[in-house]
C-alpha positions as CSV (number, residue, x, y, z in Angstrom):
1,X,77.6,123.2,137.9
2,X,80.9,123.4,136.2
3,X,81.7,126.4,134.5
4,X,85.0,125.0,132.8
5,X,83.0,122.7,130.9
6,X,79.9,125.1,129.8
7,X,82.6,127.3,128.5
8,X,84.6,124.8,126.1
9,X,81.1,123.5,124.8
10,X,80.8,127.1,124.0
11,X,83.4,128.0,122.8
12,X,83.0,124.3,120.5
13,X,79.8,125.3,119.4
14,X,80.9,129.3,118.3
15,X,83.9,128.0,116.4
16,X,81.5,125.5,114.5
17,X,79.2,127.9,113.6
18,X,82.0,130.5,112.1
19,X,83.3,127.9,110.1
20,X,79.8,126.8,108.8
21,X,79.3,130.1,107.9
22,X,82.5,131.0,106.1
23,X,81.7,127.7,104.0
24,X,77.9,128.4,103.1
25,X,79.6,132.0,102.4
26,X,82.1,130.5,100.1
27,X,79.4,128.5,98.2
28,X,77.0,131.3,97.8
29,X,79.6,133.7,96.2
30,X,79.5,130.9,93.3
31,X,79.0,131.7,90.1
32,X,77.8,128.4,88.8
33,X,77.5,124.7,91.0
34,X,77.7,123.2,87.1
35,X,77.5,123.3,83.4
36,X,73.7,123.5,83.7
37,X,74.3,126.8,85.5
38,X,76.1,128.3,82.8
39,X,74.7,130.1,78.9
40,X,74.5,127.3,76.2
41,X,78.0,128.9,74.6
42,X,80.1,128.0,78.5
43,X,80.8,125.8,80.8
44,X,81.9,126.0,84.8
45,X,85.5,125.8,85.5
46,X,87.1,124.5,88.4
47,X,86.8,128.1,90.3
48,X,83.2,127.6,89.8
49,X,83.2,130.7,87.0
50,X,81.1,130.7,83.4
51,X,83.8,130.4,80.5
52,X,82.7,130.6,77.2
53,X,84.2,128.0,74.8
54,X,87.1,128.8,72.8
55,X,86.3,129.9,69.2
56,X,88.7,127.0,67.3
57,X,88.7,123.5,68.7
58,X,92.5,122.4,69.1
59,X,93.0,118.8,68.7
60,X,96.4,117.4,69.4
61,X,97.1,113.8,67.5
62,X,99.7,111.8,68.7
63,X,101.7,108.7,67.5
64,X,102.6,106.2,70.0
65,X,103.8,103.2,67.7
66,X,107.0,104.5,68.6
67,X,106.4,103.7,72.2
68,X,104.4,100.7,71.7
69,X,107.3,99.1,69.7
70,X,109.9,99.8,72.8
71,X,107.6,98.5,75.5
72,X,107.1,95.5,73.6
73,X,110.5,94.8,73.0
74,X,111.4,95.3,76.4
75,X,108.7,93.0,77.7
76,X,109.8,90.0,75.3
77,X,114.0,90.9,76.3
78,X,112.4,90.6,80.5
79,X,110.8,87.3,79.3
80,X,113.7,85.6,78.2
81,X,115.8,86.8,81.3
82,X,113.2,85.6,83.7
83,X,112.7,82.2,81.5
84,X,116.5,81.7,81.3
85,X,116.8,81.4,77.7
86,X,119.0,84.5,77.6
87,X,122.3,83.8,76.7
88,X,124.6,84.4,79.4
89,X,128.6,83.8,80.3
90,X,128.8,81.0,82.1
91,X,130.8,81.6,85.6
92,X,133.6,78.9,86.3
93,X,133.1,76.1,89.1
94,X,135.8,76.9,91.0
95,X,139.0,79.8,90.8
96,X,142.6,78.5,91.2
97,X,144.7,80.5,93.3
């Protein structure tokens, strides 16, 4: 038999087996897979750890008729350039030297 190839499948087969272990390590050292997993007061972050809520809800409002009016003015100026309505200078026929 060949003995190079026994030895890559091996060493294939090792390597696989170290890396399926350092993964089923990494997911058993989890504190929670979801919210389920955590106290009614918590929920799972993304490094998979219980946080409790915060005490006071923040909520941020925010006025975008600012923006909106911009945008839209921008759109209607880009569809008069692209219709051709825009008034532009009008480039001679021809230049005298």
């Amino acid at each position: 038999m060949n003995k190079k190839g026994n030895v890559v499948g091996i060493i294939a087969i090792i390597l696989a087996l170290i890396i399926l272990t350092f993964y089923l390590v990494g997911i058993a050292q989890r504190e929670c897979n979801s919210n389920r997993d955590c106290p009614g007061n918590a929920y799972c972050n993304t490094n998979y750890e219980c946080v409790e809520f915060p005490d006071q809800v923040v909520v941020k409002q925010s006025n975008l008729v600012f923006s909106a009016i911009i945008i839209g003015i921008a759109l209607i100026i880009a569809a008069y350039i692209f219709k051709g309505k825009f008034p532009r200078k009008k480039k001679p026929d021809f230049i005298e030297v």
